[in-house]
C-alpha positions as a printed NumPy array, in Angstrom:
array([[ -9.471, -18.922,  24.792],
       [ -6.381, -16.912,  26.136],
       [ -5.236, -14.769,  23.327],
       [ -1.654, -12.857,  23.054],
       [ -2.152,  -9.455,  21.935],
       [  0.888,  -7.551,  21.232],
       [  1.499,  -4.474,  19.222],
       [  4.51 ,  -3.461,  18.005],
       [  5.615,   0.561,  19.363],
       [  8.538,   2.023,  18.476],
       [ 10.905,  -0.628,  18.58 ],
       [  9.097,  -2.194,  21.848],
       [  6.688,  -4.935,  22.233],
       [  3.878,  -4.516,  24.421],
       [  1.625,  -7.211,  26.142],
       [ -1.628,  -6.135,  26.657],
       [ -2.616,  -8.689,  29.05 ],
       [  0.262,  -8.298,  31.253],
       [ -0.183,  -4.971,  31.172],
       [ -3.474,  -5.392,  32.59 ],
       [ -2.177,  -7.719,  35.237],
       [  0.15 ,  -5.204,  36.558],
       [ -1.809,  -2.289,  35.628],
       [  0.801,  -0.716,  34.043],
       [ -0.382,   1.866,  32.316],
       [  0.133,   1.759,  28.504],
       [  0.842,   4.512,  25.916],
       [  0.407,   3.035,  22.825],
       [ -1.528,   6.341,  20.277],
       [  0.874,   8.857,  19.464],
       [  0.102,  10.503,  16.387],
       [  3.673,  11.918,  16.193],
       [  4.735,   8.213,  15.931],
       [  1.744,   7.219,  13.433],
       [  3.629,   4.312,  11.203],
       [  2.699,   5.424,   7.424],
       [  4.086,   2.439,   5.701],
       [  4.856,  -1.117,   6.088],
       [  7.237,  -3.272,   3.801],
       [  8.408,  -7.346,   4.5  ],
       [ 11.43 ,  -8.57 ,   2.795],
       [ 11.186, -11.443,   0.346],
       [ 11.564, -14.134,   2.701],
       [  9.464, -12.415,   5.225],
       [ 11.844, -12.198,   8.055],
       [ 12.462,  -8.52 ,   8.144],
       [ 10.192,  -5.762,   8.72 ],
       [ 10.941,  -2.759,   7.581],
       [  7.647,   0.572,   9.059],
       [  8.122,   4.201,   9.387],
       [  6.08 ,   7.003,   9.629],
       [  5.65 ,  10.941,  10.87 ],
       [  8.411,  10.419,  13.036],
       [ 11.214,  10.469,  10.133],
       [ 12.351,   7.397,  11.156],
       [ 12.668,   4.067,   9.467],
       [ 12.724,   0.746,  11.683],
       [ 14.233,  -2.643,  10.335],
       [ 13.041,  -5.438,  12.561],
       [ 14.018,  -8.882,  12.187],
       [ 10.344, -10.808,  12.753],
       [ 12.035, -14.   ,  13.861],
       [ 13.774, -13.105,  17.117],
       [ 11.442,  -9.924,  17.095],
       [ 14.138,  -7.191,  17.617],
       [ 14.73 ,  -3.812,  15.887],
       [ 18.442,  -4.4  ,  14.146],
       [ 18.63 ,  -0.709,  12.624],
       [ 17.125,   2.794,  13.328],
       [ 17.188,   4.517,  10.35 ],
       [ 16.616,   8.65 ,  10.336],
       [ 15.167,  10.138,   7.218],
       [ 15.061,  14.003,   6.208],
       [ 10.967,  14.168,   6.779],
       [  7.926,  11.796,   7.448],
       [  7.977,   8.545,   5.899],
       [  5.351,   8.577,   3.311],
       [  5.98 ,   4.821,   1.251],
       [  8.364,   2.161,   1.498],
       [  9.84 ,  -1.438,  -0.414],
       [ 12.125,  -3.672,  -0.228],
       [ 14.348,  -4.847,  -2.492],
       [ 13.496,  -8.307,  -4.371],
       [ 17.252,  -9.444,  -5.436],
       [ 19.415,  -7.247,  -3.577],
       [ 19.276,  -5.753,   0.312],
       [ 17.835,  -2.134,   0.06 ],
       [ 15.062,  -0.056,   1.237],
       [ 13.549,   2.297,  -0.855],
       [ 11.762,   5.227,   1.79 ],
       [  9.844,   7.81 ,  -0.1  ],
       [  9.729,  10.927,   2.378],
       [  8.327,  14.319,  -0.115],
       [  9.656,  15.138,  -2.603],
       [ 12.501,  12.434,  -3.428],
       [ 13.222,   8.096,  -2.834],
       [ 16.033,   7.378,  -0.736],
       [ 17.778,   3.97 ,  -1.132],
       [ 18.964,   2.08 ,   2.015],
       [ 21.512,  -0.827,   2.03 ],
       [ 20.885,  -2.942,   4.614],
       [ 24.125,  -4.77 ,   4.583],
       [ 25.787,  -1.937,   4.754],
       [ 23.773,   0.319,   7.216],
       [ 23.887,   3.247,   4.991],
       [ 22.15 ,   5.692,   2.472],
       [ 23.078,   4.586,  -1.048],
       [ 21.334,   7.004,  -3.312],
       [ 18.228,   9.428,  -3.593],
       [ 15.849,  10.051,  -6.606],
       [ 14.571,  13.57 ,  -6.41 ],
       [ 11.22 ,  13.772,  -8.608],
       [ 10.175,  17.371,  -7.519],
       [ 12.506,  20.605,  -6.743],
       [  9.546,  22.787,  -5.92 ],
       [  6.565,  22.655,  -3.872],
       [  5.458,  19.484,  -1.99 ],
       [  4.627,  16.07 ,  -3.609],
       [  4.12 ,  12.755,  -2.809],
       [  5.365,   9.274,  -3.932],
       [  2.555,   7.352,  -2.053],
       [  3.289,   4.04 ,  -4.038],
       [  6.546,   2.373,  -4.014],
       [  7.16 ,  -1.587,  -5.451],
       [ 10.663,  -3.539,  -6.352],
       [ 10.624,  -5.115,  -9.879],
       [ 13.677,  -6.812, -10.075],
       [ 16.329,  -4.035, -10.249],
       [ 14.42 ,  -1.134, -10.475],
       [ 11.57 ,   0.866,  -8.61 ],
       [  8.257,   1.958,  -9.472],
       [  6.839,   4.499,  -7.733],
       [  3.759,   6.181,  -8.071],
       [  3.681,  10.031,  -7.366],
       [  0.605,  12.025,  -6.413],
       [  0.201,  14.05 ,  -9.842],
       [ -0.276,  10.623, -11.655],
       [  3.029,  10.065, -12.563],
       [  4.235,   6.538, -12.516],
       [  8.064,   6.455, -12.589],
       [ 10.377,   3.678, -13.445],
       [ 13.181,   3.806, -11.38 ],
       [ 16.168,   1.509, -12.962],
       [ 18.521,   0.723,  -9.203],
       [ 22.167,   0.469, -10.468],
       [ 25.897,   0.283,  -8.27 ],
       [ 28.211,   1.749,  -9.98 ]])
């Protein structure tokens, strides 16, 4: 049984197999580009991963092509997406950014620590609002509101 391998790099696809073939070589561990968190959109046709790198990548799964490149203030620590509207949340430390998709732009940012380091390693759309769960067992309740 022939099996497709592919892995998805930084906004490139690689075949393993044809890779072999050629014997191209292949750099595919690059713990500067480690992806820390994964989120699909309802329907399941974006992808939305980002990681050490400070950089958040929106793919669309269906014609499997990166549609934004989204740079963040630090490391990516947890993401969601949004259940009834078109946002991101990216938790980098310290604070929640919200992305609109739609609109290719930062929206607003939650700040739940001006001192120090912490973490909001949990992140989950309810409807209109955010939980998030930070490393000093908090659990916020974030309500997401346009003005």
């Amino acid at each position: 049984m022939n099996v497709l391998r592919r892995l998805l790099v930084v906004r490139a696809y690689v075949d393993y197999d044809k890779a072999k073939e050629t014997k191209m070589p292949v750099r595919d561990y690059d713990v500067d580009c480690a992806v820390k968190a994964i989120s699909f959109s309802k329907d399941g046709s974006l992808l939305a991963y980002g990681g050490r790198n400070a950089k958040v990548y929106l793919v669309n799964l269906v014609g499997n092509e990166t549609l934004q490149t989204i740079d963040v203030p630090s490391k990516v620590i947890a993401l969601a997406s949004g259940e009834n509207q078109p946002l991101i949340a990216v938790s980098v430390p310290n604070k929640i950014l919200l992305w609109h998709i739609i609109e290719s732009k930062l929206i607003g940012e939650y700040v739940f620590c001006q001192s120090g380091e912490h973490y909001c390693y949990s992140l989950v759309f309810i409807g209109d609002e955010i939980m998030a769960g930070i490393d000093n067992g908090d659990l916020l309740r974030i309500e997401v509101a346009r003005n």
